[in-house]
PDB file of N, CA, C, O and CB in Angstrom:
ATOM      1  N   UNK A   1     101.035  35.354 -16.025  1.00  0.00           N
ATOM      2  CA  UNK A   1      99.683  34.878 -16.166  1.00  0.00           C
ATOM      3  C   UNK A   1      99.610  33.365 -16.000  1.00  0.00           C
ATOM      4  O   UNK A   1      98.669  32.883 -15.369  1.00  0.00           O
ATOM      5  CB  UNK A   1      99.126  35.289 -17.507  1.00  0.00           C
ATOM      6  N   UNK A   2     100.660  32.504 -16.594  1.00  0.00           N
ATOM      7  CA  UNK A   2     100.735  31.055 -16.428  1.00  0.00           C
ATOM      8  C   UNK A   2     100.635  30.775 -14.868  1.00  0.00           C
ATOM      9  O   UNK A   2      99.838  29.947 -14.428  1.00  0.00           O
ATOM     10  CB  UNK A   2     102.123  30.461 -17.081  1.00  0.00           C
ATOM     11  N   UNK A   3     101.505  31.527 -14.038  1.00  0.00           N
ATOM     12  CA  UNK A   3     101.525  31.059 -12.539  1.00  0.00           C
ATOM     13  C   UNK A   3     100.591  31.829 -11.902  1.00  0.00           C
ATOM     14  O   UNK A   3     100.712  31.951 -10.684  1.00  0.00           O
ATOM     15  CB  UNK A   3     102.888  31.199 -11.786  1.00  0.00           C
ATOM     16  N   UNK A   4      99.689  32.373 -12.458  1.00  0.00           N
ATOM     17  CA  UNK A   4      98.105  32.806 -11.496  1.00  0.00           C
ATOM     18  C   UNK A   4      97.399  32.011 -12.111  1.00  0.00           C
ATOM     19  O   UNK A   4      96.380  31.717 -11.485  1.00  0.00           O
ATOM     20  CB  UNK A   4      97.297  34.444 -11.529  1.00  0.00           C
ATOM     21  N   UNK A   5      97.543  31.352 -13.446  1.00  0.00           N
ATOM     22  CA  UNK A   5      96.364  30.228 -13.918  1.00  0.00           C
ATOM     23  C   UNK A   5      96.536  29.131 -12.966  1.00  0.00           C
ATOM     24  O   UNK A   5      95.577  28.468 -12.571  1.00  0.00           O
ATOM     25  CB  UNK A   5      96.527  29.577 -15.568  1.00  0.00           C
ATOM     26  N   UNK A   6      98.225  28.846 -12.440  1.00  0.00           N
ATOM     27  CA  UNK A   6      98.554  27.209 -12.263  1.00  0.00           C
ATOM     28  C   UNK A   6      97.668  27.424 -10.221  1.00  0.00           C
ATOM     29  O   UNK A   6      97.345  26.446  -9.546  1.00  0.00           O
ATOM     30  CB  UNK A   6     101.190  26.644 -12.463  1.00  0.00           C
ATOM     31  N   UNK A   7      97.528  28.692  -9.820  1.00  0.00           N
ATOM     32  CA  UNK A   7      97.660  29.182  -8.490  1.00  0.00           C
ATOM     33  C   UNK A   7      95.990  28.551  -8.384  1.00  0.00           C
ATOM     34  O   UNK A   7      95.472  27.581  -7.830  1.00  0.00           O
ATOM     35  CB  UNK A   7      98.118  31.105  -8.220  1.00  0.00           C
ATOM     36  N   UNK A   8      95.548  29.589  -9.166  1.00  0.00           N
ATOM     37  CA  UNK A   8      94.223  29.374  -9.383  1.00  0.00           C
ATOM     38  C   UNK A   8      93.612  27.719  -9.664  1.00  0.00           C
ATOM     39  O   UNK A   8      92.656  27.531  -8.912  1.00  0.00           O
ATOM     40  CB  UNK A   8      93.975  30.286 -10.557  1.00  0.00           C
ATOM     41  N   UNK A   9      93.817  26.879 -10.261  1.00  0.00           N
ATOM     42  CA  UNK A   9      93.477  25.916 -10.579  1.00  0.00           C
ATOM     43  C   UNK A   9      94.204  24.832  -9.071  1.00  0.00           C
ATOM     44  O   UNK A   9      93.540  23.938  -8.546  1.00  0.00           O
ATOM     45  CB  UNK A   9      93.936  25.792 -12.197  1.00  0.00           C
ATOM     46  N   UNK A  10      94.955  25.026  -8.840  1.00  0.00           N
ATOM     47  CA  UNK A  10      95.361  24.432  -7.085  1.00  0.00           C
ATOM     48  C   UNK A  10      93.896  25.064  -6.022  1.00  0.00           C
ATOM     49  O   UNK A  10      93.129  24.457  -5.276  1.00  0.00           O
ATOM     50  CB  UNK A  10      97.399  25.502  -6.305  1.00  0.00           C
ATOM     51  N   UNK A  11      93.986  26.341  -6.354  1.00  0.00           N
ATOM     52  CA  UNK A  11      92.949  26.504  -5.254  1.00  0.00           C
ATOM     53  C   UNK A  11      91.812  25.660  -5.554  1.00  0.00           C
ATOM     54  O   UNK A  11      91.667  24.670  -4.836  1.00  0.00           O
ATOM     55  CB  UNK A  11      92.462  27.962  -5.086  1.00  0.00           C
ATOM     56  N   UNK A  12      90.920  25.884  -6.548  1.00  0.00           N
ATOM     57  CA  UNK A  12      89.590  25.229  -6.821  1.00  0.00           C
ATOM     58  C   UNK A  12      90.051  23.700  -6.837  1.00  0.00           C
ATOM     59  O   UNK A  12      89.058  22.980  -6.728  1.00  0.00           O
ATOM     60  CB  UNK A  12      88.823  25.768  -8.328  1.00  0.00           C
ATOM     61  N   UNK A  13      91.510  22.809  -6.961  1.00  0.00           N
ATOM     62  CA  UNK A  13      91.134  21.870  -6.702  1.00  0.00           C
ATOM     63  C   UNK A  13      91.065  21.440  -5.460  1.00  0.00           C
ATOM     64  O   UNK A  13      90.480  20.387  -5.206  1.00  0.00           O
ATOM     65  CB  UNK A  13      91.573  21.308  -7.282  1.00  0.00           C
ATOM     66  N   UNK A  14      91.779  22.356  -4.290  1.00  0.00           N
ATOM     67  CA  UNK A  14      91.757  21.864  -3.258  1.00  0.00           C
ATOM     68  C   UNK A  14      90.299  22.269  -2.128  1.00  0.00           C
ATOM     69  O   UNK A  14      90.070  21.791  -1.017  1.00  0.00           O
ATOM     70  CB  UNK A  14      93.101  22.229  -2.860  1.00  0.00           C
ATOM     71  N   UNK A  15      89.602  23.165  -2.802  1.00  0.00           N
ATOM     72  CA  UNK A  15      88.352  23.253  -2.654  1.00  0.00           C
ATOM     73  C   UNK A  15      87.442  22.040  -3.273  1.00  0.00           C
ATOM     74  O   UNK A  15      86.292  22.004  -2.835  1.00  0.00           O
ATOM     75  CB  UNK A  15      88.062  24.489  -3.166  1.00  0.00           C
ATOM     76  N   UNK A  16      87.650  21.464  -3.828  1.00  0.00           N
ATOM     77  CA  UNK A  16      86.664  20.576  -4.509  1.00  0.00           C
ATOM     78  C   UNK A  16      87.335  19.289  -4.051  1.00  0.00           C
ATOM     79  O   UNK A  16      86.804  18.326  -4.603  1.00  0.00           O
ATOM     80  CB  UNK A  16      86.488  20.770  -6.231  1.00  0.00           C
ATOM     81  N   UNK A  17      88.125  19.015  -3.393  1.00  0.00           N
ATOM     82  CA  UNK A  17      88.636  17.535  -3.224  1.00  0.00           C
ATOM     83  C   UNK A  17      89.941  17.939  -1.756  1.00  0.00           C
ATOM     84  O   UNK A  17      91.160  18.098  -1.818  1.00  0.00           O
ATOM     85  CB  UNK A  17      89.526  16.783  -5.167  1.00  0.00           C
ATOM     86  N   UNK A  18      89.106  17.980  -0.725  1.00  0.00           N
ATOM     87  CA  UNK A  18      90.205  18.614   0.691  1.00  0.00           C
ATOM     88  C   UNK A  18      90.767  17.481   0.926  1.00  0.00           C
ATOM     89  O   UNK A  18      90.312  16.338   0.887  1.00  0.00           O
ATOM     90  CB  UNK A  18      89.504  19.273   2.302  1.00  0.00           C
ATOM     91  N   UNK A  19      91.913  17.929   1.202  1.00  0.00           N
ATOM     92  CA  UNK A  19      92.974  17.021   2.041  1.00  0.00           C
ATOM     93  C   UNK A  19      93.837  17.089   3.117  1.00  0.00           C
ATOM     94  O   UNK A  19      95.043  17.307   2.998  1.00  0.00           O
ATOM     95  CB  UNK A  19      93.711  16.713   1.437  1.00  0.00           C
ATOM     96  N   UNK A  20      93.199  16.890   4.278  1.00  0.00           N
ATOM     97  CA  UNK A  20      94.298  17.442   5.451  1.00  0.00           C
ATOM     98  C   UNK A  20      93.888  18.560   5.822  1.00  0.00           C
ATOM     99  O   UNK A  20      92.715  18.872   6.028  1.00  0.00           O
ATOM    100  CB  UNK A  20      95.788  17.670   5.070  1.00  0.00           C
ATOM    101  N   UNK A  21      95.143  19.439   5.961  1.00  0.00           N
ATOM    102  CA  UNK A  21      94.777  21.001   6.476  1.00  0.00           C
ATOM    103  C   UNK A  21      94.548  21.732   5.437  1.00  0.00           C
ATOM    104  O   UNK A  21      95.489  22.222   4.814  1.00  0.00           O
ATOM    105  CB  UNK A  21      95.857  21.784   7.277  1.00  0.00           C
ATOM    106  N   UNK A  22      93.492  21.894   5.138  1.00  0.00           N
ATOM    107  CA  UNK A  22      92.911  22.647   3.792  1.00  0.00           C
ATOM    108  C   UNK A  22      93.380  24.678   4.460  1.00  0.00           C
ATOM    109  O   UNK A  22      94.252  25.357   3.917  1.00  0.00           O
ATOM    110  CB  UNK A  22      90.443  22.119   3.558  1.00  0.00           C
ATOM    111  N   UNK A  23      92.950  24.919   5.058  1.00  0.00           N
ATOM    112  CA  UNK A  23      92.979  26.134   5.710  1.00  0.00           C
ATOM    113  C   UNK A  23      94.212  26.807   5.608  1.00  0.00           C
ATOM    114  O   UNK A  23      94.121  27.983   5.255  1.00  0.00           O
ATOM    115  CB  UNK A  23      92.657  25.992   6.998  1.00  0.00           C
ATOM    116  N   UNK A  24      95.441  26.329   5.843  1.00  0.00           N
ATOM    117  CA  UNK A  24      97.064  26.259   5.465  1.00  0.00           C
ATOM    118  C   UNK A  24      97.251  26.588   4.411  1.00  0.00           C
ATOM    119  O   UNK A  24      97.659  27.665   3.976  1.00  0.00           O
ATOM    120  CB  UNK A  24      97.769  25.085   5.500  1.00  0.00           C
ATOM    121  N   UNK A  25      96.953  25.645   3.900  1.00  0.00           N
ATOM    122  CA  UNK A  25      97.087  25.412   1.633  1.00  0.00           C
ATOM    123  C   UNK A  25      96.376  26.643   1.182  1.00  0.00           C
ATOM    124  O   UNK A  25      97.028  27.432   0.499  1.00  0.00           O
ATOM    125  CB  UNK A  25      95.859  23.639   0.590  1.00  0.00           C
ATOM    126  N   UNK A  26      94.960  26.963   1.504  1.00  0.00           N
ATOM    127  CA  UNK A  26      94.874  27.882   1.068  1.00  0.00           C
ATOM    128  C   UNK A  26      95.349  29.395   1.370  1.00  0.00           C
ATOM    129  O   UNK A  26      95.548  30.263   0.520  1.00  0.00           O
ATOM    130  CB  UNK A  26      94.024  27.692   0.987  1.00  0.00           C
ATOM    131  N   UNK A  27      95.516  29.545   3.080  1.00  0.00           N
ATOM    132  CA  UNK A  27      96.475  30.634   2.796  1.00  0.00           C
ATOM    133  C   UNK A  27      97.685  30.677   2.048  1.00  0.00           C
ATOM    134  O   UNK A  27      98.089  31.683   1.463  1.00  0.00           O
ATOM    135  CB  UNK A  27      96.832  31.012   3.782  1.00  0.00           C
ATOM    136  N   UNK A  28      98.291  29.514   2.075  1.00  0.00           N
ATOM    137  CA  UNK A  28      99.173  29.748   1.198  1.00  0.00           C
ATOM    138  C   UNK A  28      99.192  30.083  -0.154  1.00  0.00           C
ATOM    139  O   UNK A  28     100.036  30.899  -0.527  1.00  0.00           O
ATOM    140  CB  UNK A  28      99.677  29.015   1.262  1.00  0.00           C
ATOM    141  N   UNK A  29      98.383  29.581  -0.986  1.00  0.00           N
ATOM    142  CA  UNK A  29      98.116  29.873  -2.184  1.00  0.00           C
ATOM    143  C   UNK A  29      97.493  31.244  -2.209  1.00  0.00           C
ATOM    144  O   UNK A  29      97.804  31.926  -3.186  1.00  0.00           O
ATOM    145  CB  UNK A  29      97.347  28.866  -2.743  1.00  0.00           C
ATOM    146  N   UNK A  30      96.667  31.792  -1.318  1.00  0.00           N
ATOM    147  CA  UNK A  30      96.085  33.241  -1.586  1.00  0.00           C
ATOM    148  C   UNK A  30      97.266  33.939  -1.277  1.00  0.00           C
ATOM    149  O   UNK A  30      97.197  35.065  -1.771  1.00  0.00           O
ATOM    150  CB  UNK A  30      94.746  33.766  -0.673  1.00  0.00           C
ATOM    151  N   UNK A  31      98.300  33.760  -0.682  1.00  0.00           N
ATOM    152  CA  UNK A  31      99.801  34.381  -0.774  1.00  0.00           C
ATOM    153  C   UNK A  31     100.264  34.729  -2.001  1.00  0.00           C
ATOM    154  O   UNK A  31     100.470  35.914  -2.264  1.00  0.00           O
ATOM    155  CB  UNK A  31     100.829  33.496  -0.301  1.00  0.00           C
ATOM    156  N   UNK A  32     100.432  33.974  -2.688  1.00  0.00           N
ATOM    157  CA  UNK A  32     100.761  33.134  -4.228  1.00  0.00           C
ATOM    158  C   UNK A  32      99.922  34.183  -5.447  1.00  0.00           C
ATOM    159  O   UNK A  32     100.312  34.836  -6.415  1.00  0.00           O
ATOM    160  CB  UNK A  32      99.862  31.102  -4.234  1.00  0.00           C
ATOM    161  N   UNK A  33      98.791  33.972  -4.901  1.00  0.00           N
ATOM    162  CA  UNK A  33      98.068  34.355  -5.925  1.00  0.00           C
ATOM    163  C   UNK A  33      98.331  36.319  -6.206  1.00  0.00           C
ATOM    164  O   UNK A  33      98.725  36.930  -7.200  1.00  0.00           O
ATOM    165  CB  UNK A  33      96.406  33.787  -5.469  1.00  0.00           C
ATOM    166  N   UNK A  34      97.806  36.904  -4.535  1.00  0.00           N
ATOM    167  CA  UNK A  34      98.654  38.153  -4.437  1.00  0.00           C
ATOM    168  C   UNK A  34      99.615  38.567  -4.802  1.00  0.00           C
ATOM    169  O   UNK A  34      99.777  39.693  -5.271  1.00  0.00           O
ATOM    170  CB  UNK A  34      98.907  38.403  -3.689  1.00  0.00           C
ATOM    171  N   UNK A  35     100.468  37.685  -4.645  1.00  0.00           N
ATOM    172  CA  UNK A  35     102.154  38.218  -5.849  1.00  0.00           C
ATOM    173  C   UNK A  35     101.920  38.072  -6.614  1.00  0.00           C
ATOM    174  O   UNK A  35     102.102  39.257  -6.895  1.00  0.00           O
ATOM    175  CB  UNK A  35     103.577  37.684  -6.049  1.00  0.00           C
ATOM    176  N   UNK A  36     101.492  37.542  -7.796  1.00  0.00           N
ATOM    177  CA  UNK A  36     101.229  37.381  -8.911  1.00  0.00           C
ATOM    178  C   UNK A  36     100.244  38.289  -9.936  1.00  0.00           C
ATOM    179  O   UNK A  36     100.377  38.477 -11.145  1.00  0.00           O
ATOM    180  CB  UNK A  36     100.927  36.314  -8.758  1.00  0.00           C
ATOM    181  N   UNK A  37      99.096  38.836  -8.915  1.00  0.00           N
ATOM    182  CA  UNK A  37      98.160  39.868  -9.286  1.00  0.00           C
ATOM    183  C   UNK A  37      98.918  41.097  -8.663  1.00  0.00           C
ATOM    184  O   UNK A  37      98.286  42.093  -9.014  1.00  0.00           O
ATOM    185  CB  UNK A  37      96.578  39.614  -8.707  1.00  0.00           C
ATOM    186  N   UNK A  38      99.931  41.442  -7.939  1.00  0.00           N
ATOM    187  CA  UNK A  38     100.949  42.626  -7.576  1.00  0.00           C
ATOM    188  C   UNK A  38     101.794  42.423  -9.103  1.00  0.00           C
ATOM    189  O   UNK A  38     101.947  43.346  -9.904  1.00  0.00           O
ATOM    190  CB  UNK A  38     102.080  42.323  -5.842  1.00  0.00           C
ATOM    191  N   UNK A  39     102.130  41.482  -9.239  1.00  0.00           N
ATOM    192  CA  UNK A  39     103.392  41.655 -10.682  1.00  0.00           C
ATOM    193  C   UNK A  39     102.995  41.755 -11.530  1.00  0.00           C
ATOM    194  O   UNK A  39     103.719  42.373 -12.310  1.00  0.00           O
ATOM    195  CB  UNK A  39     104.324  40.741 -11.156  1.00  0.00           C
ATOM    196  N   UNK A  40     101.791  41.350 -12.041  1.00  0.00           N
ATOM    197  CA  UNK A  40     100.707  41.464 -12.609  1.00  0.00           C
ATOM    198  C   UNK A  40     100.861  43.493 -12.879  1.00  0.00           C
ATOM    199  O   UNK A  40     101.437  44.189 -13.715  1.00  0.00           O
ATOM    200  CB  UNK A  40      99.355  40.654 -11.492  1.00  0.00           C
ATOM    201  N   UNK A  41     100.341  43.667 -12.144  1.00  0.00           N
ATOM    202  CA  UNK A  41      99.729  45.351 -11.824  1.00  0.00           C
ATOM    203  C   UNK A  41     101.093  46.213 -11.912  1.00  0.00           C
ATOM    204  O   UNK A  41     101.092  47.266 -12.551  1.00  0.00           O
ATOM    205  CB  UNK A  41      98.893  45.618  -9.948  1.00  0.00           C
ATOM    206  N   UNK A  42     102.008  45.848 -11.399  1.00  0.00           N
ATOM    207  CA  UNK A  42     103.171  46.306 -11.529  1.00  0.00           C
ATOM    208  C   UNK A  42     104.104  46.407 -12.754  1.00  0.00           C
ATOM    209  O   UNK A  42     104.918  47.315 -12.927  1.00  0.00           O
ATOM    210  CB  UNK A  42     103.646  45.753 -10.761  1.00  0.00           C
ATOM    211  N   UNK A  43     103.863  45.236 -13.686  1.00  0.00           N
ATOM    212  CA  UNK A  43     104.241  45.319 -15.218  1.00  0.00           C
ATOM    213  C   UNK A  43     103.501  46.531 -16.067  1.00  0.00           C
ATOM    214  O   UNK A  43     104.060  47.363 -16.782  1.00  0.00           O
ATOM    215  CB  UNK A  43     103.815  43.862 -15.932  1.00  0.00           C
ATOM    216  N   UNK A  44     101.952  46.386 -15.763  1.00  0.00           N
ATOM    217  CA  UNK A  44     101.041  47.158 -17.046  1.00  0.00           C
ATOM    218  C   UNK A  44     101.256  48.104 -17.095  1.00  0.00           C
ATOM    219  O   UNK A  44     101.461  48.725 -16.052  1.00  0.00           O
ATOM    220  CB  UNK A  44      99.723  47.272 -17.150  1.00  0.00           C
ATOM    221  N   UNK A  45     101.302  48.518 -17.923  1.00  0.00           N
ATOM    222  CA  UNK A  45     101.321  49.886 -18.876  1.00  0.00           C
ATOM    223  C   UNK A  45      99.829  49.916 -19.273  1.00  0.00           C
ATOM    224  O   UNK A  45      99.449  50.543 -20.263  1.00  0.00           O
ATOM    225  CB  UNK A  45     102.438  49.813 -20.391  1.00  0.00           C
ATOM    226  N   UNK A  46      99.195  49.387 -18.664  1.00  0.00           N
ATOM    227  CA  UNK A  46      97.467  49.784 -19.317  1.00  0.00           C
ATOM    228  C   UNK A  46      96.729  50.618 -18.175  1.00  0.00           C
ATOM    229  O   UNK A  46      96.992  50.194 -17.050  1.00  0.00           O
ATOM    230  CB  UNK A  46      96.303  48.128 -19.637  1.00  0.00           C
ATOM    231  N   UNK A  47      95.906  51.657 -18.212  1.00  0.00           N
ATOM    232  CA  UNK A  47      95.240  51.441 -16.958  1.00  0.00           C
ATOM    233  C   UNK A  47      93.932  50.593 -16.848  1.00  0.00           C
ATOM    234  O   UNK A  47      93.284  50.359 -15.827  1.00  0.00           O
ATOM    235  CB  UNK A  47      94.962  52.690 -16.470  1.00  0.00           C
ATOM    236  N   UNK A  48      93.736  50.263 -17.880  1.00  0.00           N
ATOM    237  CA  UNK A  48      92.727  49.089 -17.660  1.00  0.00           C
ATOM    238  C   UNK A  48      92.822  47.533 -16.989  1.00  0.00           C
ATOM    239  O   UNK A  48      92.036  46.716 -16.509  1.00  0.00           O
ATOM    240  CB  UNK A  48      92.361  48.857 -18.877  1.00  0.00           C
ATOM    241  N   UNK A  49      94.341  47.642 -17.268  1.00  0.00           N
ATOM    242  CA  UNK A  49      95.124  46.397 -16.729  1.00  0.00           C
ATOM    243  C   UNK A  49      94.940  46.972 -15.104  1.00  0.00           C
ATOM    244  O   UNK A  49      94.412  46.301 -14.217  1.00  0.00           O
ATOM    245  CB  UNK A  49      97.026  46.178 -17.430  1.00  0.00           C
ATOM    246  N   UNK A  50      95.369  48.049 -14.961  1.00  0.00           N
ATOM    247  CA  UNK A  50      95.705  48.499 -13.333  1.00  0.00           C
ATOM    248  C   UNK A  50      94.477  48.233 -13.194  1.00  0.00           C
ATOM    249  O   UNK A  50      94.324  47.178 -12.580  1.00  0.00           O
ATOM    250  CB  UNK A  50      96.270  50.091 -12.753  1.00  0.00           C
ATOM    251  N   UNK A  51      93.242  48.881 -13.588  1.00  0.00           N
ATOM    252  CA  UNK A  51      91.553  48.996 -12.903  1.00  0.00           C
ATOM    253  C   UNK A  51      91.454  47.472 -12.251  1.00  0.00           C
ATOM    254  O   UNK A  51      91.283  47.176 -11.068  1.00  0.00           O
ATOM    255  CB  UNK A  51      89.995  49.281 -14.374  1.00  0.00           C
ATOM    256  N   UNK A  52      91.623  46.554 -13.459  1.00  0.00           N
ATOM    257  CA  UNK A  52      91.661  45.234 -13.136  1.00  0.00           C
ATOM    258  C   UNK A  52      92.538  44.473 -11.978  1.00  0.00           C
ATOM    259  O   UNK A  52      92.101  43.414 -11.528  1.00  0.00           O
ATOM    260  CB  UNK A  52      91.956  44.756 -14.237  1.00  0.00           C
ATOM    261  N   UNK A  53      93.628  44.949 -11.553  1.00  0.00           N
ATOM    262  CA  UNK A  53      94.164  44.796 -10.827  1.00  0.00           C
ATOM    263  C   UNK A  53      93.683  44.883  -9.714  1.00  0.00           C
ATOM    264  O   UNK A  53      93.284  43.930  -9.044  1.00  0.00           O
ATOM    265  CB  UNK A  53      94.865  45.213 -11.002  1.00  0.00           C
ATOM    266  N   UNK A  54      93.669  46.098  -9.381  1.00  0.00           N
ATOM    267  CA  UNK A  54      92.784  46.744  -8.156  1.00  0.00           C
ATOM    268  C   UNK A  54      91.355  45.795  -7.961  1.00  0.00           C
ATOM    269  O   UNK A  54      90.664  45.699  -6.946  1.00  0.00           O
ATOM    270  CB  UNK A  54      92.302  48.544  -8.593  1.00  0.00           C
ATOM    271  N   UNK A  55      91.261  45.470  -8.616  1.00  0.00           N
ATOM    272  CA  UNK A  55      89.409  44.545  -8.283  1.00  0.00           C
ATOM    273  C   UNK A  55      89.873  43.741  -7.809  1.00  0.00           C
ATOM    274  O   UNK A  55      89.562  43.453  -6.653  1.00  0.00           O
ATOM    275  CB  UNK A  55      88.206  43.853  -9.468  1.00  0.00           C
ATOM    276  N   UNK A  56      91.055  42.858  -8.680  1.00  0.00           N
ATOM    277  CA  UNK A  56      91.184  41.559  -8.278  1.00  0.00           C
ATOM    278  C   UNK A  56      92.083  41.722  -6.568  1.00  0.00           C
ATOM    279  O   UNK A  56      92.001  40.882  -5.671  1.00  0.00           O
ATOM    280  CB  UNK A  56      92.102  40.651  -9.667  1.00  0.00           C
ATOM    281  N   UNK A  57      92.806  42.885  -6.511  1.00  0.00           N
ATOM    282  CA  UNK A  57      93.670  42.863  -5.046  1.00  0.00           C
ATOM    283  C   UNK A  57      92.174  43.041  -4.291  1.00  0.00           C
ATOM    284  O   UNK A  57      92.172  42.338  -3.281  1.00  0.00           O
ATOM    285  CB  UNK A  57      95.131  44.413  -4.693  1.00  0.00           C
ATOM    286  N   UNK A  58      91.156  43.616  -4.430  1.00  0.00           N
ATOM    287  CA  UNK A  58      90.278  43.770  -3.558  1.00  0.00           C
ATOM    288  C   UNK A  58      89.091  42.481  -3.005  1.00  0.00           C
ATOM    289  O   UNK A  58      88.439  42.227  -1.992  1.00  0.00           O
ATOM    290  CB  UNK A  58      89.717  44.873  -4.127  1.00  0.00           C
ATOM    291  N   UNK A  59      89.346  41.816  -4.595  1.00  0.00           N
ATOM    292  CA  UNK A  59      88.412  40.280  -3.887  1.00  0.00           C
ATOM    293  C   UNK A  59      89.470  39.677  -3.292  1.00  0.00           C
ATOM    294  O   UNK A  59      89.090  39.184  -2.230  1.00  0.00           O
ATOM    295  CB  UNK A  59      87.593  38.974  -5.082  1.00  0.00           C
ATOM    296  N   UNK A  60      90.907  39.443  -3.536  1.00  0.00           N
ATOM    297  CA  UNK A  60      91.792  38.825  -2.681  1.00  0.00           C
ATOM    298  C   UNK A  60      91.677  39.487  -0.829  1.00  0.00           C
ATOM    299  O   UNK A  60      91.751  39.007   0.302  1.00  0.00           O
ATOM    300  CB  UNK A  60      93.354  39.126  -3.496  1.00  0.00           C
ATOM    301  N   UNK A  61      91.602  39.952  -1.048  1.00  0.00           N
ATOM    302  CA  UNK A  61      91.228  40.383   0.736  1.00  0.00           C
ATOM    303  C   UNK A  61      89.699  40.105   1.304  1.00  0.00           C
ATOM    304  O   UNK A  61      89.488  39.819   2.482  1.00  0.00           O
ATOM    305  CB  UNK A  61      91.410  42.244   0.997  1.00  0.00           C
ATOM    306  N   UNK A  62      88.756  40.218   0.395  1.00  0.00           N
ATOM    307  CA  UNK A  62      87.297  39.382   1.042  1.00  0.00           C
ATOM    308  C   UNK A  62      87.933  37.656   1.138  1.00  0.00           C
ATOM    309  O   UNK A  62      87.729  37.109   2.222  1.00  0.00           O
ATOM    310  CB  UNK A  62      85.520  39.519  -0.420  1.00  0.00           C
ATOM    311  N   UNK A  63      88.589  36.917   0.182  1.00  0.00           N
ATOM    312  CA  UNK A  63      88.925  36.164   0.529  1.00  0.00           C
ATOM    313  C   UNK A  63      89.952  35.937   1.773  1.00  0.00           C
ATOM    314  O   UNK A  63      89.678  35.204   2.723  1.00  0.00           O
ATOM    315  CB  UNK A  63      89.060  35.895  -0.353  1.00  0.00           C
ATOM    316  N   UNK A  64      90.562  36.301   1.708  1.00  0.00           N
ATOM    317  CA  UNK A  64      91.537  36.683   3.355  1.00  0.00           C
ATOM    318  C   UNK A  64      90.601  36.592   4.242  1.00  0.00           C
ATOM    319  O   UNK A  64      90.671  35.515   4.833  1.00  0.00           O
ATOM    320  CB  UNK A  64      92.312  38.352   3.654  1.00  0.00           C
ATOM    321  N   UNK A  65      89.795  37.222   4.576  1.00  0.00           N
ATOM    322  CA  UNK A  65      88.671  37.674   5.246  1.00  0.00           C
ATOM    323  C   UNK A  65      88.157  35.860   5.629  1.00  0.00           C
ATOM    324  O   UNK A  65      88.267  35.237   6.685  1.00  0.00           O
ATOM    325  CB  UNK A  65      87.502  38.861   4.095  1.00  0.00           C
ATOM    326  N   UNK A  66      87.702  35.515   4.555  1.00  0.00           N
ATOM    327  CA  UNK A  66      86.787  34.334   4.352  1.00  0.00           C
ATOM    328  C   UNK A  66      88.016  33.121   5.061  1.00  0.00           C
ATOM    329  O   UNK A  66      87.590  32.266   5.837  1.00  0.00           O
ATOM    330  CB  UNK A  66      86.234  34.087   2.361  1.00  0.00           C
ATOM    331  N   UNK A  67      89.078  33.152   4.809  1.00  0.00           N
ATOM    332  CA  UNK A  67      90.356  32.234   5.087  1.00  0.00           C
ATOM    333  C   UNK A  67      90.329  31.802   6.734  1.00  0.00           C
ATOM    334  O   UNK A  67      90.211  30.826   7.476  1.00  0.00           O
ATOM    335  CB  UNK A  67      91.908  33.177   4.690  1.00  0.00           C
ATOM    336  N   UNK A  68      90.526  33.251   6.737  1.00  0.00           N
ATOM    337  CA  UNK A  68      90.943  33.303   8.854  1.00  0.00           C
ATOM    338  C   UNK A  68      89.572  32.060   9.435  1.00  0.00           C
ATOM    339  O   UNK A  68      89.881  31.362  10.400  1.00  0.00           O
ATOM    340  CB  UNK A  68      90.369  35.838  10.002  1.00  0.00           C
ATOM    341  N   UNK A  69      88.263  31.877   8.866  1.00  0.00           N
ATOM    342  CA  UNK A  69      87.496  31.357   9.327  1.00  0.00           C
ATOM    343  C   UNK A  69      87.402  29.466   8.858  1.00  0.00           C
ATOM    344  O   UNK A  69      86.587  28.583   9.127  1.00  0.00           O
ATOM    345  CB  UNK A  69      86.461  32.320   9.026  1.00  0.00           C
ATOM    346  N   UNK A  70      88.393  29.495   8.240  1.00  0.00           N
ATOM    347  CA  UNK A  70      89.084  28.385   7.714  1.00  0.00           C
ATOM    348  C   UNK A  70      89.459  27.430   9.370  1.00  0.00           C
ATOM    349  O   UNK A  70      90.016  27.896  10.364  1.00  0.00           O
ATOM    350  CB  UNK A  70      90.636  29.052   6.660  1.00  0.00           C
ATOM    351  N   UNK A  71      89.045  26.330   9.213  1.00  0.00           N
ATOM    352  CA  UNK A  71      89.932  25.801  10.326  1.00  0.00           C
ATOM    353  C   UNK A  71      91.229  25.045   9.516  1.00  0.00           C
ATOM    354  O   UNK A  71      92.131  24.510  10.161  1.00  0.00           O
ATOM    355  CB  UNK A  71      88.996  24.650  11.386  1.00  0.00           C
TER     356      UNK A  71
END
């Protein structure tokens, strides 16, 4: 959870203050973030944890989506 908080807080800053090739950075970090919501989902023993999972793997791909249009 610490390294999807630290993932998360890189993205919104590099959304709020670009530098360079922003488009890069953030695929990279939506990389980042996907492993983390996979290990995430892959630890729980909840299925509420899994439900949650599944949402969040599913806005990670509208974002994908949103990325490619990234220059």
């Amino acid at each position: 959870r610490v390294r999807l908080d630290m993932h998360l807080k890189a993205f919104s800053q590099i959304l709020t203050k670009p530098d360079g090739s922003v488009g890069r950075k953030l695929e990279f970090l939506h990389q980042e973030l996907l492993r983390e919501v996979n290990t995430l989902g892959t630890k729980a023993q909840s299925p509420n944890i899994t439900a949650h999972t599944i949402e969040m793997k599913t806005l990670l791909e509208r974002l994908k989506e949103q990325l490619a249009n990234v220059a």
